[in-house]
VOSE-162520 format. One record per residue: residue number from 0; residue in three letters; x, y, z negated of N, C-alpha, C in turn. Coordinates in steps of 0.05 Angstrom, whole numbers, plus 5000, padded with zeros to 4 digits. Atoms other than C-alpha are relative to their C-alpha. Layout:
N
[atom NUM; "ALA"; [X; Y; Z]; [X; Y; Z]; [X; Y; Z]]
...
REM end
This chain:
192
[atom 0; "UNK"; [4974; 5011; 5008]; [5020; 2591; 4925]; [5016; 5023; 4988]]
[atom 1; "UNK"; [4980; 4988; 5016]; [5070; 2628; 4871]; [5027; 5013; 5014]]
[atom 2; "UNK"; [4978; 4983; 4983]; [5117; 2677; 4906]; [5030; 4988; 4984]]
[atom 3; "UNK"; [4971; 5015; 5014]; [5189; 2650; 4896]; [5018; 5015; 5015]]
[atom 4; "UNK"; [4986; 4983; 4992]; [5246; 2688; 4892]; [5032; 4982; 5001]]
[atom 5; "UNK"; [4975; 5001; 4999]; [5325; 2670; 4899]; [5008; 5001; 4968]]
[atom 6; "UNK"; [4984; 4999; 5024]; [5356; 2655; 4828]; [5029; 5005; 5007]]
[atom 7; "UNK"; [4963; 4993; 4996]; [5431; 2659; 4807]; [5009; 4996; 5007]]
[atom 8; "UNK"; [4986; 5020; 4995]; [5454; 2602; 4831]; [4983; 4994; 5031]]
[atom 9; "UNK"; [5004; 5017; 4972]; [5418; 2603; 4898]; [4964; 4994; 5005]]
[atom 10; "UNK"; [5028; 5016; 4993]; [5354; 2563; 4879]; [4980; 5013; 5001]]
[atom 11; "UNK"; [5028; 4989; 4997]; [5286; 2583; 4891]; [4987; 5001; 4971]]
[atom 12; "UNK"; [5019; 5004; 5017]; [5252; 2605; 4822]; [4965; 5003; 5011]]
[atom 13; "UNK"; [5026; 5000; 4994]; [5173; 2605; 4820]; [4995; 5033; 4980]]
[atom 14; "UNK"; [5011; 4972; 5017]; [5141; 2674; 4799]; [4977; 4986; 4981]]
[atom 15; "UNK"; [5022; 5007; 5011]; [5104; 2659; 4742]; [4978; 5015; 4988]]
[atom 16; "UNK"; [5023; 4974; 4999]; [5058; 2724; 4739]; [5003; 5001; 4973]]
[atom 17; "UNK"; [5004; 4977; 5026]; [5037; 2758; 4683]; [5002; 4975; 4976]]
[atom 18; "UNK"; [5001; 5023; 5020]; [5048; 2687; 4634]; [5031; 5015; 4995]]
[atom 19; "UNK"; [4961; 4997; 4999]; [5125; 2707; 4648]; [5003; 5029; 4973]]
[atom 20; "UNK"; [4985; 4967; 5012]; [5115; 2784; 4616]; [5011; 5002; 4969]]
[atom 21; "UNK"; [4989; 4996; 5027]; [5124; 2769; 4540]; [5027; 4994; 4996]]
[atom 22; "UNK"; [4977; 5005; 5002]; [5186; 2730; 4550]; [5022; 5023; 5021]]
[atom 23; "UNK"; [4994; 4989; 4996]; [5205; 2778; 4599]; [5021; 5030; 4991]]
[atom 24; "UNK"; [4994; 4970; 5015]; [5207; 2838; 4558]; [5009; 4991; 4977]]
[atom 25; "UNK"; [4967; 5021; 5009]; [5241; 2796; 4502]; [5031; 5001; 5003]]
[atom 26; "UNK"; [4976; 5005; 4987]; [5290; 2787; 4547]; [5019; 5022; 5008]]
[atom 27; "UNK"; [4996; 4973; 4997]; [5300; 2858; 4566]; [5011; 5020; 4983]]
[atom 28; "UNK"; [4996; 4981; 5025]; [5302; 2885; 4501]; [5027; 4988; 4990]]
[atom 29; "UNK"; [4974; 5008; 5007]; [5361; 2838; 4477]; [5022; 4995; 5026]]
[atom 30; "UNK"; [4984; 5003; 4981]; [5395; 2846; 4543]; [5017; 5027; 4991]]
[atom 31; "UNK"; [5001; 4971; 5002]; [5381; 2926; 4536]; [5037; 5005; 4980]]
[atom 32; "UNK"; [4991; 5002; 5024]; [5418; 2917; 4467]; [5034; 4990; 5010]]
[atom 33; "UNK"; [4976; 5011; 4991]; [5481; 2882; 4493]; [5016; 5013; 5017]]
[atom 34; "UNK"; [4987; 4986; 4986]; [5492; 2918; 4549]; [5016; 5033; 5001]]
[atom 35; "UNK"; [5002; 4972; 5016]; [5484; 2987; 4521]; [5032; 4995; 4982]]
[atom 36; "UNK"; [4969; 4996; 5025]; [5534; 2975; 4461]; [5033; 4988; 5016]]
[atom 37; "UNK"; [4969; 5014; 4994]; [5586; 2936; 4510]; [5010; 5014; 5026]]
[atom 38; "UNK"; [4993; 4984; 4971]; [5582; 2985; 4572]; [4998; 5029; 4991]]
[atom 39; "UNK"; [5007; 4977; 5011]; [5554; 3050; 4543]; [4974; 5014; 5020]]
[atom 40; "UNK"; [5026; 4987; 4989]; [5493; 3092; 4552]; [5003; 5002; 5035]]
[atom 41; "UNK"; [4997; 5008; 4972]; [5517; 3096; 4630]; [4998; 4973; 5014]]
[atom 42; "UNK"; [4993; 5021; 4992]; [5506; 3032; 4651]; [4975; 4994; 5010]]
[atom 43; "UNK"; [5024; 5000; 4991]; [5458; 3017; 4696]; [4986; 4976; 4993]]
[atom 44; "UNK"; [5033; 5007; 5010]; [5390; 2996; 4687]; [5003; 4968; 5013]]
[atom 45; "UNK"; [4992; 5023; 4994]; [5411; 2941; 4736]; [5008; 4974; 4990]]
[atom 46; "UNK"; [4982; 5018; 5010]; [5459; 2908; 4695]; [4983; 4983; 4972]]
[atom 47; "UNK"; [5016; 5007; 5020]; [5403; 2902; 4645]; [4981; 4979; 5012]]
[atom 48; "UNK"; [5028; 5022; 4985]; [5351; 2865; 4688]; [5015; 4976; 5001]]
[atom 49; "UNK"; [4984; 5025; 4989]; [5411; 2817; 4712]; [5005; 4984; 4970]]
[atom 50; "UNK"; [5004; 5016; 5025]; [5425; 2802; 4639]; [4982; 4985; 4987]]
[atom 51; "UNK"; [5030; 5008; 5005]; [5353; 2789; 4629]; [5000; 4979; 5010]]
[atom 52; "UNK"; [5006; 5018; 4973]; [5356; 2738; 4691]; [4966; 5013; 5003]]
[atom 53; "UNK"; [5026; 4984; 4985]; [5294; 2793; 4716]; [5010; 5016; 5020]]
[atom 54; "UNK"; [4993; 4986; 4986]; [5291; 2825; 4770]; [4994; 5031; 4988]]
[atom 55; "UNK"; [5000; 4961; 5011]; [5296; 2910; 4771]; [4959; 5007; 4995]]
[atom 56; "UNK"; [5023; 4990; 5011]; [5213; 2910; 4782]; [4982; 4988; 4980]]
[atom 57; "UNK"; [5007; 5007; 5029]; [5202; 2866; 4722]; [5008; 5018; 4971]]
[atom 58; "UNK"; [4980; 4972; 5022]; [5248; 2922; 4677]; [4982; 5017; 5008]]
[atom 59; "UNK"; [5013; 4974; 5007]; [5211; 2983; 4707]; [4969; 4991; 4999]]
[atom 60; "UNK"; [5021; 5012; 5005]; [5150; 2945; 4698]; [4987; 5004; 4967]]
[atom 61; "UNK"; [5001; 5004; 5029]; [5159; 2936; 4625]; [5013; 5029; 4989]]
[atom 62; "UNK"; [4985; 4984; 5021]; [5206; 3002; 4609]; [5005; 5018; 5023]]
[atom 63; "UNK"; [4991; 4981; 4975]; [5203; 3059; 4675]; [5017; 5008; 4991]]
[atom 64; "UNK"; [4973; 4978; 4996]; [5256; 3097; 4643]; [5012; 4988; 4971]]
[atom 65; "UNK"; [4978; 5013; 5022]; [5321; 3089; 4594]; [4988; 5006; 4973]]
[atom 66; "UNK"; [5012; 4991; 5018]; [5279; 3124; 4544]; [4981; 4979; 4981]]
[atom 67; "UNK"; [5025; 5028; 5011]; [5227; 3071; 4544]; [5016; 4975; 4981]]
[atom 68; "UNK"; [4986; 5022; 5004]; [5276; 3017; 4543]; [5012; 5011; 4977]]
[atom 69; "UNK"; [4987; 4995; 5034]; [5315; 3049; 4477]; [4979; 5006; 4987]]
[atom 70; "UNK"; [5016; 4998; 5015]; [5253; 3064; 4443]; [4991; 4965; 4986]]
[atom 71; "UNK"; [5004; 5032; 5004]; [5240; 2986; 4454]; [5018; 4994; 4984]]
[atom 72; "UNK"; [4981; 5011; 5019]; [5303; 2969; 4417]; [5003; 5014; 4972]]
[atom 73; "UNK"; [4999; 4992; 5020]; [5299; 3018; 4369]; [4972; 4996; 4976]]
[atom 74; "UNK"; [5027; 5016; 5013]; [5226; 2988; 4348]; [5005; 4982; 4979]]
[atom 75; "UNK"; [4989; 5034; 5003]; [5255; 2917; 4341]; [5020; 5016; 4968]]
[atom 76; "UNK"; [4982; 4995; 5016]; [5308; 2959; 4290]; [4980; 5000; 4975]]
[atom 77; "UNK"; [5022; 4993; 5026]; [5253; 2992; 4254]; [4985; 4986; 4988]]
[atom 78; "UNK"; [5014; 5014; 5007]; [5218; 2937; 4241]; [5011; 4979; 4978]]
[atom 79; "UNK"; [4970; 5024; 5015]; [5282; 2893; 4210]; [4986; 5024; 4974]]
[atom 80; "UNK"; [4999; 4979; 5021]; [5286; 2959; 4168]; [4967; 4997; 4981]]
[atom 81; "UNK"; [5018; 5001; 5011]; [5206; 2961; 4146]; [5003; 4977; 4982]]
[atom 82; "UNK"; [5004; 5025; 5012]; [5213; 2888; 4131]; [5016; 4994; 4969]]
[atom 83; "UNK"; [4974; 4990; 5019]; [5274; 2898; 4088]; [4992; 5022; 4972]]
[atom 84; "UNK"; [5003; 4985; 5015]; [5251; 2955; 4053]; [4976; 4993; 4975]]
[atom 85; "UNK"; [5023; 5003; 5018]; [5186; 2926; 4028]; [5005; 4973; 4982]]
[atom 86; "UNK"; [4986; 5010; 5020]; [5230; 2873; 3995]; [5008; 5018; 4972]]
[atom 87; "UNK"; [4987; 4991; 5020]; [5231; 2899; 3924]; [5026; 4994; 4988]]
[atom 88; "UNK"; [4975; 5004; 5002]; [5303; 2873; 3913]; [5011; 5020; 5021]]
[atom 89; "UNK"; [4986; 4984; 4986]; [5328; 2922; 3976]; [5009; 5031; 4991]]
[atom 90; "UNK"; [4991; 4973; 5023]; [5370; 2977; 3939]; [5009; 5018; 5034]]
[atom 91; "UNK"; [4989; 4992; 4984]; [5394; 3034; 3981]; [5023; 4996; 5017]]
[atom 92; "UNK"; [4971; 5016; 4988]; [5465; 3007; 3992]; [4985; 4984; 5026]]
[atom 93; "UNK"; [5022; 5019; 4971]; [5424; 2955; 4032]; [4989; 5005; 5015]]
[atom 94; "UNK"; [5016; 4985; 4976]; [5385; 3002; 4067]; [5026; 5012; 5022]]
[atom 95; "UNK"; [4982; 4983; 4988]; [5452; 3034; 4087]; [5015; 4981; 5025]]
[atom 96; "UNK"; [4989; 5016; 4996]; [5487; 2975; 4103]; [4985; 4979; 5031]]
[atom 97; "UNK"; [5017; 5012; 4981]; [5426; 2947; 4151]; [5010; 5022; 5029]]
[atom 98; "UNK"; [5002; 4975; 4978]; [5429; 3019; 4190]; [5027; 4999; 5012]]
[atom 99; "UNK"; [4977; 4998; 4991]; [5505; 3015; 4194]; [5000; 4971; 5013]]
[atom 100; "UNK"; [4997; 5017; 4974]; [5495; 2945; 4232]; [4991; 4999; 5017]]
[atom 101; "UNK"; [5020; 4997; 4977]; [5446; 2969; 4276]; [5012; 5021; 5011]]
[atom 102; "UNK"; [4988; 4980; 4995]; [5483; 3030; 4289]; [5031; 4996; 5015]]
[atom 103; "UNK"; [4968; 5021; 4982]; [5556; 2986; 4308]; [4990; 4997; 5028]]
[atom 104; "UNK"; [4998; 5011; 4977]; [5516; 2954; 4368]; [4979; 5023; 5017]]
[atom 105; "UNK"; [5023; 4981; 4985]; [5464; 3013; 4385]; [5015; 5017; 5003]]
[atom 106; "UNK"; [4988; 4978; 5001]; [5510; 3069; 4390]; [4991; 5019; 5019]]
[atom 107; "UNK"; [5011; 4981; 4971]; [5485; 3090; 4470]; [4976; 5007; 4990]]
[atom 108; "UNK"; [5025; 4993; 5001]; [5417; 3083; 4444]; [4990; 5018; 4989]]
[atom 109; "UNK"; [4995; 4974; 5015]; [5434; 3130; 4393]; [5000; 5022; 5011]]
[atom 110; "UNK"; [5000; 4983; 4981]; [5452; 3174; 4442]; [4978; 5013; 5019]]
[atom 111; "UNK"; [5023; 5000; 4982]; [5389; 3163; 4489]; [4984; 5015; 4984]]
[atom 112; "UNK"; [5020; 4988; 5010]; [5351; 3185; 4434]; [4997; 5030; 4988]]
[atom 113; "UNK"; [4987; 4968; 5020]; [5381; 3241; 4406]; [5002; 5018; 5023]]
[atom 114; "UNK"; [5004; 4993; 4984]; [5373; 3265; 4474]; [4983; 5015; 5015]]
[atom 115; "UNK"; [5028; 4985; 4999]; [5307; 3280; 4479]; [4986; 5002; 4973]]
[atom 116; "UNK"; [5019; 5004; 5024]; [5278; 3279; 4397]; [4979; 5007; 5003]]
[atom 117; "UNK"; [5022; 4984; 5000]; [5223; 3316; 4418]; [4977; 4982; 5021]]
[atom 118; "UNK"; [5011; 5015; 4978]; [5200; 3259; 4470]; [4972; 4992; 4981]]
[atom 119; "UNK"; [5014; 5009; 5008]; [5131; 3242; 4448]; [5000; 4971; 4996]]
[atom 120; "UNK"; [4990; 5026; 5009]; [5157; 3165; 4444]; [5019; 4991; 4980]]
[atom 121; "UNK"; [4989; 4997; 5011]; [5206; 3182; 4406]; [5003; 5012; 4978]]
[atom 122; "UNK"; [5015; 4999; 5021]; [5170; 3217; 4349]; [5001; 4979; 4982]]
[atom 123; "UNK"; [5003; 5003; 5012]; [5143; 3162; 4323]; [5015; 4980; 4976]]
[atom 124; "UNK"; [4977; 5011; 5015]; [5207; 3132; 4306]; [5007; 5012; 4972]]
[atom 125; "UNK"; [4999; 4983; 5034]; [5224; 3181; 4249]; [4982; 5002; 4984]]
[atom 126; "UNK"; [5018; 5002; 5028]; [5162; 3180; 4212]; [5008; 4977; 4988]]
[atom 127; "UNK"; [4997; 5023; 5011]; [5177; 3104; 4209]; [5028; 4997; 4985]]
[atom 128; "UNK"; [4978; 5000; 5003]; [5244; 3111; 4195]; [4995; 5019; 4969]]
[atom 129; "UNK"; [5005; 4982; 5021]; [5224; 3172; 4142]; [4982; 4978; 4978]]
[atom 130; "UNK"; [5013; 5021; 5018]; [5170; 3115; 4105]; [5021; 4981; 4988]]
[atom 131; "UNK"; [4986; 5019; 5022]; [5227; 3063; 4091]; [5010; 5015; 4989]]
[atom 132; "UNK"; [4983; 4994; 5026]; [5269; 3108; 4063]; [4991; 5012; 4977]]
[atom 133; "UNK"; [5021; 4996; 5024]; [5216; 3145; 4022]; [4997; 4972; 4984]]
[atom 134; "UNK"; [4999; 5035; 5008]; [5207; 3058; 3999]; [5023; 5009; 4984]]
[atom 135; "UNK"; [4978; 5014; 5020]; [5274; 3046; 3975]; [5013; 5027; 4983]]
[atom 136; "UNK"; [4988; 4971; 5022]; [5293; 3127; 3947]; [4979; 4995; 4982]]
[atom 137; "UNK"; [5020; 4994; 5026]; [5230; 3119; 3899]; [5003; 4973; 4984]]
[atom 138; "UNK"; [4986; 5029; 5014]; [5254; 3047; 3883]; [5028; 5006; 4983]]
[atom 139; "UNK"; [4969; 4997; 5017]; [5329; 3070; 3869]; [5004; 5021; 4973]]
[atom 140; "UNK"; [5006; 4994; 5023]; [5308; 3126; 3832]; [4987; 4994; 4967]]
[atom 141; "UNK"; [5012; 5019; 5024]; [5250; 3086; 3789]; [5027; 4978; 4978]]
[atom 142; "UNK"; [4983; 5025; 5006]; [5309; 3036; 3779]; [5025; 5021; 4986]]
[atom 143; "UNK"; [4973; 4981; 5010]; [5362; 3097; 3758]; [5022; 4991; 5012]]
[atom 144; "UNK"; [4976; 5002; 4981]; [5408; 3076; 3811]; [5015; 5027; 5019]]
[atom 145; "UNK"; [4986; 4981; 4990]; [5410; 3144; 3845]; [4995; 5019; 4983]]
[atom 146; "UNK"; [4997; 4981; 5014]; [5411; 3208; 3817]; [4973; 5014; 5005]]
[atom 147; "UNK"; [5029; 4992; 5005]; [5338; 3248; 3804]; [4997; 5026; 5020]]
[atom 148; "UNK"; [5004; 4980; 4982]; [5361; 3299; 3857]; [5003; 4991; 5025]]
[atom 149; "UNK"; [5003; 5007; 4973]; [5369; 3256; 3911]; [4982; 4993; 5012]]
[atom 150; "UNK"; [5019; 4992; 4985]; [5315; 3270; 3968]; [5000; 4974; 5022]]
[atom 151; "UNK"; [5006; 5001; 4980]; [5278; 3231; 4019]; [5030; 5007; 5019]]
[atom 152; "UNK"; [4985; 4977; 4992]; [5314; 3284; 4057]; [5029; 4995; 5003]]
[atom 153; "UNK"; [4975; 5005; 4996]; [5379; 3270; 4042]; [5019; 4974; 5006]]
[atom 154; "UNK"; [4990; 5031; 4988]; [5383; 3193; 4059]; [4997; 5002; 5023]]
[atom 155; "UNK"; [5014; 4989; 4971]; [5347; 3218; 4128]; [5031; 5016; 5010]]
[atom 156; "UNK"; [4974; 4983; 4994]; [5412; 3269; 4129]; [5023; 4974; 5010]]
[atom 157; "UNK"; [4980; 5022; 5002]; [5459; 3206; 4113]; [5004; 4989; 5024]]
[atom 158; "UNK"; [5001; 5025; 4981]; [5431; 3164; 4164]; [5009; 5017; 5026]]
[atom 159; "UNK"; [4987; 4991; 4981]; [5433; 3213; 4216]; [5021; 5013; 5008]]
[atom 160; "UNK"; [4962; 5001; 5002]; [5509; 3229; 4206]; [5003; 4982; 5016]]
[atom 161; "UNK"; [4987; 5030; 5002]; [5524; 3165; 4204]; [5000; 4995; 5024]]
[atom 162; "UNK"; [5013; 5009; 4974]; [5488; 3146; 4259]; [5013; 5012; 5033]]
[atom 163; "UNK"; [4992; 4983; 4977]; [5510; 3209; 4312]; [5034; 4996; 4995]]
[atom 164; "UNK"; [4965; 5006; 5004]; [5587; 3196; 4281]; [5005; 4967; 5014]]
[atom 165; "UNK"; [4980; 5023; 4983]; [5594; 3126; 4304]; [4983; 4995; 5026]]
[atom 166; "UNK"; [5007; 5004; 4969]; [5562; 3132; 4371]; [5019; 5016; 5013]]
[atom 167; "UNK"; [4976; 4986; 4987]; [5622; 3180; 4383]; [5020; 4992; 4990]]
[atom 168; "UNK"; [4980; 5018; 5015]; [5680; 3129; 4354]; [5001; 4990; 5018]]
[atom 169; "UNK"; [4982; 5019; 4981]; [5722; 3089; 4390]; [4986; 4970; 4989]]
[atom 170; "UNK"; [5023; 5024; 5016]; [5674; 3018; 4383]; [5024; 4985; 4989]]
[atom 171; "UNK"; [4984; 5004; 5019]; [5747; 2987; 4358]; [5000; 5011; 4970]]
[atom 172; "UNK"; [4998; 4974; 5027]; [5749; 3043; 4295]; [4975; 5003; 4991]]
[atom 173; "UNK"; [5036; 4982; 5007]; [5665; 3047; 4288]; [4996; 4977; 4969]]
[atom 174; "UNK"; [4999; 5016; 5026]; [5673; 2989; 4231]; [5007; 5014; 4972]]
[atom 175; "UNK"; [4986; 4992; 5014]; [5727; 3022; 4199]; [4985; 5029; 4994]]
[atom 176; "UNK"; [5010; 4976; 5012]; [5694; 3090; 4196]; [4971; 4997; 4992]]
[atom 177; "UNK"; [5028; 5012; 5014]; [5627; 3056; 4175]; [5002; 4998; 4965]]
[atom 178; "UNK"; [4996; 5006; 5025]; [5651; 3031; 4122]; [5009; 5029; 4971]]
[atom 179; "UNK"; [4990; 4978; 5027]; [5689; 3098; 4090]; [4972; 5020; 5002]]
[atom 180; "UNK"; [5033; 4980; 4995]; [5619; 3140; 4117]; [4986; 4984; 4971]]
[atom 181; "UNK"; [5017; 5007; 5018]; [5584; 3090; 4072]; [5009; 4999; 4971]]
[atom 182; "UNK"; [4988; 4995; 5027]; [5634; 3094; 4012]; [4993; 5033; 4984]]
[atom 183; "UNK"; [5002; 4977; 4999]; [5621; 3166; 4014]; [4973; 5004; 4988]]
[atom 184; "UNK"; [5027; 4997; 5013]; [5546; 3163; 4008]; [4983; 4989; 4973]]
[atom 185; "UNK"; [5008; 5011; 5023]; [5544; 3117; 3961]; [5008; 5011; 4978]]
[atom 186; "UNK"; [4990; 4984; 5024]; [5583; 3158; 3917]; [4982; 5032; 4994]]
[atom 187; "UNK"; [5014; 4982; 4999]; [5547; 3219; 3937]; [4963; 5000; 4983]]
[atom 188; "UNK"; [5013; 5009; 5006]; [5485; 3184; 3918]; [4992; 4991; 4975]]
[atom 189; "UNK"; [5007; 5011; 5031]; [5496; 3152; 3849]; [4988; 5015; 4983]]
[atom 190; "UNK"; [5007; 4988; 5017]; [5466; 3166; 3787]; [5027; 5015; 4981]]
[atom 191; "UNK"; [4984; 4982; 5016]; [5508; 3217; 3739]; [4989; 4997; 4967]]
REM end
């Protein structure tokens, strides 16, 4: 018989073993995501499972540490971004514009990561992150949208500004200074 635990409201759910883990971790990751941007990188791990409706050893099951768990959301990002990028219509603006909405609601995760860069899980984020934008800088340039000296390198620079500036913003003000960060680059960026 299926171990049953106490839900929210009281009732007896049914454990539904390892059928449960995809939606699980799903669940986890857009909890992760919510909680993170509306409590801040301090917020316990707890409050993430509860959002989930999982318990704590379904979370360290799927994600032992906060590391795990922001790598998970920062996947889910990178992957928007891949998808995006290999759209030949995606100009840099667009690339910028994706990062700066992922960047509004990730801001702790930002944090989490920039925390340890050297984490072997956390590696292989920047190569991926380094490939789209290599994508859309050899697109903007081909296209004469940016200027013939702007680098890989220096959209990589952009992003990680951008990125470490509004995880330290007041999340009221992180719009408003998104927006002049990105006026900035884009100007920095154009062709001459």
């Amino acid at each position: 018989m299926p171990e049953r635990r106490k839900g929210v409201a009281g009732e007896r759910k049914a454990n539904r073993g390892p059928s449960a883990g995809p939606g699980n971790r799903r669940a986890l990751i857009a909890a992760a995501r919510e909680v993170f941007a509306a409590e801040g990188l301090a917020a316990p791990l707890s409050a993430v499972a509860k959002r989930a409706g999982v318990g704590q050893g379904s979370l360290y099951r799927h994600f032992p540490d906060r590391i795990a768990l922001a790598v998970a959301v920062f996947d889910e990002n990178l992957t928007e971004l891949e998808a995006a990028a290999d759209r030949p219509e995606t100009t840099l603006d667009d690339l910028l514009a994706r990062v700066i909405d992922q960047a509004l609601v990730s801001t702790a995760l930002v944090d989490t990561l920039w925390a340890d860069p050297l984490d072997e899980r956390v590696l292989p984020l920047g190569d991926r992150i380094r490939r789209v934008a290599e994508v859309v800088v050899e697109r903007e340039r081909a296209a004469g949208r940016i200027g013939p000296d702007v680098a890989t390198d220096d959209v990589l620079l952009a992003i990680s500004m951008l990125s470490g500036l509004l995880s330290r913003t007041d999340a009221a003000e992180r719009p408003a200074v998104a927006k002049r960060a990105w006026s900035l680059f884009h100007a920095a960026f154009a062709a001459r």
